[in-house]
DOTIZA-912721 format. One record per residue (C-alpha): residue number from 0; residue in three letters; x, y, z. Coordinates in nm, 4 decimals. Example, Ala and Ser with C-alpha at 12.3 -4.5 7.8 and 13.67 -1.06 7.14 Angstrom:
2
+------+------+----------+----------+----------+
: resi : resn :        X :        Y :        Z :
+------+------+----------+----------+----------+
:    0 :  ALA :   1.2300 :  -0.4500 :   0.7800 :
:    1 :  SER :   1.3670 :  -0.1060 :   0.7140 :
+------+------+----------+----------+----------+
This chain:
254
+------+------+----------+----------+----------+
: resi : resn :        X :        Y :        Z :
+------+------+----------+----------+----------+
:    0 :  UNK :   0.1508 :   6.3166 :  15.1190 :
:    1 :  UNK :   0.2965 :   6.3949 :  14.7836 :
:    2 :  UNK :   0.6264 :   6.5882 :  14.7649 :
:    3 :  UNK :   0.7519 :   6.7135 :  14.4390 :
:    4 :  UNK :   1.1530 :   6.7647 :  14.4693 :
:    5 :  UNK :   1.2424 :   7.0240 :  14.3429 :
:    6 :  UNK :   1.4421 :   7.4153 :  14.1899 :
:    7 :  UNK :   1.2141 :   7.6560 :  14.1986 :
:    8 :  UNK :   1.3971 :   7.7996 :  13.9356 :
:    9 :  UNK :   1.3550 :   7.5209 :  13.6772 :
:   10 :  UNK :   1.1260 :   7.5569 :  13.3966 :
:   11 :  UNK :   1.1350 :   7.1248 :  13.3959 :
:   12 :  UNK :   0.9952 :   7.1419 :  13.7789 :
:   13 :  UNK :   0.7827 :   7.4201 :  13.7062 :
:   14 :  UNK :   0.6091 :   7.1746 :  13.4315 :
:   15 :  UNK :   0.5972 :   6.9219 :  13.7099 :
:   16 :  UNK :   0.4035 :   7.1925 :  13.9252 :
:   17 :  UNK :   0.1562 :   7.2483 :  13.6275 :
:   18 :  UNK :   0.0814 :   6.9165 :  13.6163 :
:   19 :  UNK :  -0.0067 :   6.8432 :  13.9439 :
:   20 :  UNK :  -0.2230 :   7.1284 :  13.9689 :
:   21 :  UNK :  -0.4291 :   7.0645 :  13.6435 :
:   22 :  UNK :  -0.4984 :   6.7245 :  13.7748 :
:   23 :  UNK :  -0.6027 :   6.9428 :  14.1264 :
:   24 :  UNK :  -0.3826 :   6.6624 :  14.3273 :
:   25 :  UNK :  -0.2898 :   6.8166 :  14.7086 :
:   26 :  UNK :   0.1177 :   6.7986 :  14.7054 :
:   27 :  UNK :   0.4103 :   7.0359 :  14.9156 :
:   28 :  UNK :   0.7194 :   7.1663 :  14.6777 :
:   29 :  UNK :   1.0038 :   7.0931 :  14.8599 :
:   30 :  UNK :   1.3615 :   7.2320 :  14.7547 :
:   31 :  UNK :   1.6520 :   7.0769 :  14.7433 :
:   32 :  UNK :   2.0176 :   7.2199 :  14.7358 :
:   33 :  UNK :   2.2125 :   7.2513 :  14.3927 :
:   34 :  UNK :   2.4984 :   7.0089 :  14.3357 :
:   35 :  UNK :   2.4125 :   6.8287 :  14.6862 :
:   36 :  UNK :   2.0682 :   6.7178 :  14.5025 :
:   37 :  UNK :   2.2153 :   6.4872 :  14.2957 :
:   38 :  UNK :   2.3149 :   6.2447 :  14.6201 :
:   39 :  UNK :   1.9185 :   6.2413 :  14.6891 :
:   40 :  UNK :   1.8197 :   6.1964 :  14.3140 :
:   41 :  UNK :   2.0802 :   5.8803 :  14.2944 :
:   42 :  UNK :   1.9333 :   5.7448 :  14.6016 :
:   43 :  UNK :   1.5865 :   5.7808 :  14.5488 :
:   44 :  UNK :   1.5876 :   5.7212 :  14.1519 :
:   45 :  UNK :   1.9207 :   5.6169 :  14.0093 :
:   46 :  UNK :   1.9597 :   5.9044 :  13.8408 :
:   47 :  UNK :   2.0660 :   6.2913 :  13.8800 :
:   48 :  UNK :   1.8279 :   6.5314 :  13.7959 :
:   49 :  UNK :   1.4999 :   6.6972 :  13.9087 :
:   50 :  UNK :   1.1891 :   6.6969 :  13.9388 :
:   51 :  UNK :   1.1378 :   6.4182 :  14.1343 :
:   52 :  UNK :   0.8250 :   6.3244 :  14.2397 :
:   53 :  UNK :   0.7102 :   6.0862 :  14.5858 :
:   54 :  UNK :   0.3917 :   5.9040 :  14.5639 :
:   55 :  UNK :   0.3402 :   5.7454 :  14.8450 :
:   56 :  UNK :   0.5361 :   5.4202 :  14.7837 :
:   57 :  UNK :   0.6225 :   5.5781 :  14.4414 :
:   58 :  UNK :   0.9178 :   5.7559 :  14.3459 :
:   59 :  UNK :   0.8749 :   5.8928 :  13.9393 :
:   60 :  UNK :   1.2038 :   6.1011 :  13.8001 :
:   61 :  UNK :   1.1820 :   6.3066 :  13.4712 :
:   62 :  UNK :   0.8638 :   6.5788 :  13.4257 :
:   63 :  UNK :   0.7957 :   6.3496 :  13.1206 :
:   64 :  UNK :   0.7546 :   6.0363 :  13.3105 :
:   65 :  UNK :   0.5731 :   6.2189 :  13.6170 :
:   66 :  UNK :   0.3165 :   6.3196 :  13.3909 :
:   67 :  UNK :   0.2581 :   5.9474 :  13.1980 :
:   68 :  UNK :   0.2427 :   5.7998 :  13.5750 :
:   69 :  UNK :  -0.0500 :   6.0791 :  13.6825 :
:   70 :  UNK :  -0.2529 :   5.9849 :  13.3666 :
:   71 :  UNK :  -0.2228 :   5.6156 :  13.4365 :
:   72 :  UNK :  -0.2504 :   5.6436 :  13.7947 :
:   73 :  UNK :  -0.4945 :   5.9315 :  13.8671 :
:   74 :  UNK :  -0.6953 :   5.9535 :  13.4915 :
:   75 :  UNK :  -0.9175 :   6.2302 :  13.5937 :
:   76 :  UNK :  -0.8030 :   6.5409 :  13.3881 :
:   77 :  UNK :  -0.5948 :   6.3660 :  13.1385 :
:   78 :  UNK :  -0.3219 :   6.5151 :  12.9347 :
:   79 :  UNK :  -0.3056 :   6.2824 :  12.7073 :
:   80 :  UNK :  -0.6031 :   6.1849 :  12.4380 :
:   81 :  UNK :  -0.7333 :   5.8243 :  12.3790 :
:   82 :  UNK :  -0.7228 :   5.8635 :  12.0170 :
:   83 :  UNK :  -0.4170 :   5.7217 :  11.9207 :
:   84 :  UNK :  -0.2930 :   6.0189 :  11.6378 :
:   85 :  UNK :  -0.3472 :   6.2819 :  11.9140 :
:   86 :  UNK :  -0.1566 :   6.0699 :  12.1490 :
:   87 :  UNK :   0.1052 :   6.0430 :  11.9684 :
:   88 :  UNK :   0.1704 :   6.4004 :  11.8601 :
:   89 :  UNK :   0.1303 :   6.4793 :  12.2017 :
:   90 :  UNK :   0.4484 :   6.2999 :  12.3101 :
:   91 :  UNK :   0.6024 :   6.4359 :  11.9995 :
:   92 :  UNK :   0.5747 :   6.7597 :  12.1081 :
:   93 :  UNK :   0.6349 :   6.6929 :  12.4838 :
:   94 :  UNK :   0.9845 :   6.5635 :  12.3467 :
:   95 :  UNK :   1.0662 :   6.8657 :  12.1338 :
:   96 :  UNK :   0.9951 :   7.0778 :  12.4180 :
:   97 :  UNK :   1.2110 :   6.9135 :  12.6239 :
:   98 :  UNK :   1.4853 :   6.9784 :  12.3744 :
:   99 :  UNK :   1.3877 :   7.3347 :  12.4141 :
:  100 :  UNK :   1.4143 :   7.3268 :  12.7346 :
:  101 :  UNK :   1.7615 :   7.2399 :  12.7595 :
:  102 :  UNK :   1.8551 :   7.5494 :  12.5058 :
:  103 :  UNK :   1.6081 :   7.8101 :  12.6493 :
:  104 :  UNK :   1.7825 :   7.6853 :  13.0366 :
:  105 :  UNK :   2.1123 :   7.7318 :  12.8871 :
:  106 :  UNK :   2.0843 :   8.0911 :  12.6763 :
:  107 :  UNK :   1.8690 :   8.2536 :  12.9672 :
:  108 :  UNK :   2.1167 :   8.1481 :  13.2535 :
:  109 :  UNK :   2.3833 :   8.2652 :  13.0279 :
:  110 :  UNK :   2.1791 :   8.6423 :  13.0053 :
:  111 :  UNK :   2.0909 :   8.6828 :  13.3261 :
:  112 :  UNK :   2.4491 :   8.5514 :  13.5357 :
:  113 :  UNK :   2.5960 :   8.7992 :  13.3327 :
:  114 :  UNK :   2.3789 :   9.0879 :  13.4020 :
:  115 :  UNK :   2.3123 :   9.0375 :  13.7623 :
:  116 :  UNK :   2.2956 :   8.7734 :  14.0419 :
:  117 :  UNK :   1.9017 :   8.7382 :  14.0786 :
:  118 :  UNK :   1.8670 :   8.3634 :  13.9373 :
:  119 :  UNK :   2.1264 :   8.3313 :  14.2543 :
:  120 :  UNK :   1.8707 :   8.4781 :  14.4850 :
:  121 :  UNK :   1.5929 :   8.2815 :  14.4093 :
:  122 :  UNK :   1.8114 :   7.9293 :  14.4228 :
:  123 :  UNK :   1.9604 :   8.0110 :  14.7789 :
:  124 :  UNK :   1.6340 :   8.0895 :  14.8673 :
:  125 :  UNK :   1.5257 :   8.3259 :  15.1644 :
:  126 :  UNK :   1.6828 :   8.1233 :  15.4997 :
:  127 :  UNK :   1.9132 :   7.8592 :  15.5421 :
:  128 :  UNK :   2.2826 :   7.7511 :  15.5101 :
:  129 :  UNK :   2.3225 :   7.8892 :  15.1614 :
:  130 :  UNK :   2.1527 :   8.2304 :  15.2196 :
:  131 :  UNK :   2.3508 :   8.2351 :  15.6057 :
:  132 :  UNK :   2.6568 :   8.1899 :  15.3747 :
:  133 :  UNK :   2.5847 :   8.3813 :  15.0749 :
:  134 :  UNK :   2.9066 :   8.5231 :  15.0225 :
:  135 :  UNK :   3.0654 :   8.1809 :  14.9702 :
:  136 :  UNK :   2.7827 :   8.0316 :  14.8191 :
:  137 :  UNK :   2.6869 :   8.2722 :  14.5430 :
:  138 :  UNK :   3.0199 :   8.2148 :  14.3690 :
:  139 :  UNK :   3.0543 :   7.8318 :  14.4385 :
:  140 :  UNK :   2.6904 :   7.8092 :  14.2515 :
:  141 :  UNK :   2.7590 :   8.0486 :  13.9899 :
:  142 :  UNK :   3.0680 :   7.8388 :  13.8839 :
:  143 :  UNK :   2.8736 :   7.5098 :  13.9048 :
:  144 :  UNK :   2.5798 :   7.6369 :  13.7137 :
:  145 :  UNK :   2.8643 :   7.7433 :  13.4295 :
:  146 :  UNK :   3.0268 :   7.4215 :  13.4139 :
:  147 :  UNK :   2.6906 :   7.2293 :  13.4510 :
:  148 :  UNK :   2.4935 :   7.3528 :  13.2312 :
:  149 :  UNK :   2.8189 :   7.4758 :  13.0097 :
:  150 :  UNK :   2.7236 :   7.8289 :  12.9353 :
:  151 :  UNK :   3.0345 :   7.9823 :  12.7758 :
:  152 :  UNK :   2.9635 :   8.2445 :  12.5229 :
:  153 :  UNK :   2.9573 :   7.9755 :  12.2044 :
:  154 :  UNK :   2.7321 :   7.6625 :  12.4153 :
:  155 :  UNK :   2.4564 :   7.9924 :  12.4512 :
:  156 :  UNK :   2.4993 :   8.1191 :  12.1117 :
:  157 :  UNK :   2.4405 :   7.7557 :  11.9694 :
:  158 :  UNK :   2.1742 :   7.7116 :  12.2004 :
:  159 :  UNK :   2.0384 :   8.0383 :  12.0883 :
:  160 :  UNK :   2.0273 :   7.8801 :  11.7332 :
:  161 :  UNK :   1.8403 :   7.5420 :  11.8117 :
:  162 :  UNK :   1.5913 :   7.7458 :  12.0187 :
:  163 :  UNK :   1.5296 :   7.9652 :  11.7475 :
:  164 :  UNK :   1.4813 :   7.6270 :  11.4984 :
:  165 :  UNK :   1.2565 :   7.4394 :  11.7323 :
:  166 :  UNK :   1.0733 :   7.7639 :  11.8116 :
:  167 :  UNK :   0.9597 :   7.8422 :  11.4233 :
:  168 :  UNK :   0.8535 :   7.4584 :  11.4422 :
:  169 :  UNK :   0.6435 :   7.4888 :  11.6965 :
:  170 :  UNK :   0.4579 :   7.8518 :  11.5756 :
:  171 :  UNK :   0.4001 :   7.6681 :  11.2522 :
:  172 :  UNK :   0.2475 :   7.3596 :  11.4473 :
:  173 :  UNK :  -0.0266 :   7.5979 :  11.6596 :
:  174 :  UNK :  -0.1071 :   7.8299 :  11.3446 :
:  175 :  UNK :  -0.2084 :   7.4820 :  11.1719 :
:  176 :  UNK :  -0.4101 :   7.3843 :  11.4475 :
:  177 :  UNK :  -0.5672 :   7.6893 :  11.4192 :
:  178 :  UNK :  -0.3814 :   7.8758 :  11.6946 :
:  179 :  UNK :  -0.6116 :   7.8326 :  12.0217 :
:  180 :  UNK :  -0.3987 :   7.4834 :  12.1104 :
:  181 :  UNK :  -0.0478 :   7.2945 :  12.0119 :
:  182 :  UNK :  -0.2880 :   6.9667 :  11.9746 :
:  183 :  UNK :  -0.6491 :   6.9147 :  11.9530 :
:  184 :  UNK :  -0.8626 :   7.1451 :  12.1252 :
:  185 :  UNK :  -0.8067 :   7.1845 :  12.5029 :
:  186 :  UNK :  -0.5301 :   7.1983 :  12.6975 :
:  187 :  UNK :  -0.2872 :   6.9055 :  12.7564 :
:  188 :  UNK :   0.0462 :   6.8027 :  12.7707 :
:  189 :  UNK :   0.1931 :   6.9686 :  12.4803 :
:  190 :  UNK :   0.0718 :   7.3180 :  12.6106 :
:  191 :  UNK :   0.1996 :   7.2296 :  12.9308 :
:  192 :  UNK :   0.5242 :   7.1605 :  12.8256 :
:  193 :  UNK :   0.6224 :   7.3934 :  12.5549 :
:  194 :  UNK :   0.4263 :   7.6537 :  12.7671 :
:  195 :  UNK :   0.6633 :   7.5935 :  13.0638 :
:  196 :  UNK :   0.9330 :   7.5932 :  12.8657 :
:  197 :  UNK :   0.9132 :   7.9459 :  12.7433 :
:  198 :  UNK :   0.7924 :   8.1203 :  13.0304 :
:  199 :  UNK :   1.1680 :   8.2269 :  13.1167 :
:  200 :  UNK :   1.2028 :   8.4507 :  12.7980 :
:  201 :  UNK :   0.8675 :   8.5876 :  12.8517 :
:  202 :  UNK :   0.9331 :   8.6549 :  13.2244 :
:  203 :  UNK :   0.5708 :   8.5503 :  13.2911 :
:  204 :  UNK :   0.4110 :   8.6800 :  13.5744 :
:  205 :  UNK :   0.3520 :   8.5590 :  13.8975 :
:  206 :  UNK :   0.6199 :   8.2591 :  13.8078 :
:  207 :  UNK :   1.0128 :   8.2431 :  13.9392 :
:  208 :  UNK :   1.0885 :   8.4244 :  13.5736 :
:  209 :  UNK :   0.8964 :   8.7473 :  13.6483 :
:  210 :  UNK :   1.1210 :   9.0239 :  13.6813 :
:  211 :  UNK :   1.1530 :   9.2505 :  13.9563 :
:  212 :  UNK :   1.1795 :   9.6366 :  13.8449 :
:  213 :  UNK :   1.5382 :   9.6846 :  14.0064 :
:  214 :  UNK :   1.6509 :   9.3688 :  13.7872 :
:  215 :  UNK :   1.7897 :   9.4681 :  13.3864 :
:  216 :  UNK :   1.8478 :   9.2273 :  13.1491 :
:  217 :  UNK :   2.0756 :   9.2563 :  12.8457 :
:  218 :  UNK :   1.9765 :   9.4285 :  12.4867 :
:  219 :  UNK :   1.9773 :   9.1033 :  12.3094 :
:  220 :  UNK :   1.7607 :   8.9252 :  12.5974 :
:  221 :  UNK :   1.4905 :   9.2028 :  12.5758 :
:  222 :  UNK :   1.5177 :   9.1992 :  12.1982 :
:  223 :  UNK :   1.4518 :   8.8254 :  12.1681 :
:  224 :  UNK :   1.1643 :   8.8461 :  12.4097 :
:  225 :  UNK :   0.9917 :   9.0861 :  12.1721 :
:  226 :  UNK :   1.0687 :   8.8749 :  11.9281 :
:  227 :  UNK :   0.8666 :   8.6062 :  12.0659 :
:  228 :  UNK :   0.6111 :   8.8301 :  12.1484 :
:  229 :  UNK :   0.5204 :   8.9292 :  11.7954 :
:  230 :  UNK :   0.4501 :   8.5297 :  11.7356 :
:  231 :  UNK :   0.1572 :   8.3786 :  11.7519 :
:  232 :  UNK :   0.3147 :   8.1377 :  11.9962 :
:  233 :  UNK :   0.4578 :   8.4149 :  12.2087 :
:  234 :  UNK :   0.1100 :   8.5604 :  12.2284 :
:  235 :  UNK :  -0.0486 :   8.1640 :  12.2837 :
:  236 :  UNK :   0.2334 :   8.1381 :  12.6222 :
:  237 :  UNK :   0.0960 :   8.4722 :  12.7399 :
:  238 :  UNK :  -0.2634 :   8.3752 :  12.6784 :
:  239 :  UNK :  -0.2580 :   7.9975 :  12.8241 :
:  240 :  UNK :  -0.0568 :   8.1406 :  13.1301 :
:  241 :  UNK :  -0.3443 :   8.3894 :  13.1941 :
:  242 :  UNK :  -0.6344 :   8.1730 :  13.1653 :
:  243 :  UNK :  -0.5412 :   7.8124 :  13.2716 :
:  244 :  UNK :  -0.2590 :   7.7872 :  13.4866 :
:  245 :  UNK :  -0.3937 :   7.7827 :  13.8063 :
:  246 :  UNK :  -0.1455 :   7.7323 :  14.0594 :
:  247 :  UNK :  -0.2140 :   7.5471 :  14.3931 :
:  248 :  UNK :   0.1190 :   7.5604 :  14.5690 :
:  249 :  UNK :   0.3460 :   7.8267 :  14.5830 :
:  250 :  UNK :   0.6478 :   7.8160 :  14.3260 :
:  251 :  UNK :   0.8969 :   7.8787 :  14.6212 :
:  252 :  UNK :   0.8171 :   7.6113 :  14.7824 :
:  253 :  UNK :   0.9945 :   7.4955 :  15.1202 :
+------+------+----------+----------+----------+
């Protein structure tokens, strides 16, 4: 059986989900605990964050790596294209998204910990020690997220600016390839990844970022969505979510 290890809040495990499912390989989501995961992750892969995924025998850290080892290992379905050009800005793109990811984790947990607790609901989850003791664990997380993933007031604001770079750099990329794609014509890893990578500001449905009703976010968090929005590669995230991200396992996982 595979297990992906995982947050079901993270946009870098939620990439990991994707691309699973678009190679349609059976696998259970299984969370781990903030701040204790990093024992596991040490253990398991000599380093500290997630997604990990367990193959069998095989234990593959880093969304990046987990999807070089399914195209080697299972090639059905690839992500990546034989010719080599393609291939190559492919993994370009896979990197810069991954740079994007780190800003969009750090100026979207900045928004929404200030406005409201609901990031905290999802990672406790619905049972277990942390939701049993939610009154001591809320806070305890809240203060390791901060100093983890450093979200004072200037880390987000300088955060907000590299997103904003590496955003215009990517519009430009899918208007020159015509706008249906990031790279070539048909979904692969690039899509994945820059796709997953946005779908916090655009609160995507039926993913760990769509909002409830009762939840409100700040001004400048709706105003930057719309922003987005009114890009061609706001509209592209919308568009690829809708018609090719077919989940197989539940987000929430167990």
């Amino acid at each position: 059986m595979r297990i992906l290890y995982q947050f079901p809040l993270s946009h870098f495990c939620e990439k990991a989900r994707w691309l699973l499912d678009f190679k349609q390989l059976e696998y259970v989501a299984h969370n781990l605990v903030p701040g204790v995961h990093r024992a596991f992750a040490q253990l398991k892969t000599r380093q500290n964050s997630l997604p990990i995924l367990k193959d069998q025998q095989q234990w593959i850290a880093d969304s990046s790596m987990i999807a070089l080892y399914l195209d080697e290992k299972y090639p059905e379905h690839s992500f990546l294209r034989a010719q080599q050009d393609l291939r190559d800005q492919a993994l370009e793109t896979n990197q810069l998204a991954n740079e994007l990811g780190v800003h969009v984790r750090r100026w979207s947990l900045s928004q929404a910990l200030a406005m409201n607790d609901s990031a905290l609901e999802v990672m406790i989850g619905e049972s277990g020690y942390l939701r049993q003791f939610e009154k001591y664990s809320k806070p305890i997380l809240k203060t390791m997220m901060s100093r983890s993933y450093q979200l004072s007031p200037q880390d987000a604001a300088a955060s907000k600016a590299q997103m904003q770079s590496i955003i215009e750099q990517l519009n430009q990329q899918l208007v020159e390839n015509h706008g249906r794609y990031l790279v070539s014509e048909r979904l692969g890893l690039a899509d994945i990844a820059v796709c997953s990578m946005l779908a916090p500001i655009l609160e995507i449905e039926t993913t760990p970022w769509e909002r409830d009703s009762q939840v409100q976010q700040s001004d400048e968090f709706n105003e930057y969505k719309q922003q987005l929005l009114a890009l061609p590669l706001g509209q592209y995230v919308q568009r690829i979510y809708m018609t090719e991200r077919r989940a197989r396992v539940d987000w929430r996982g167990v």
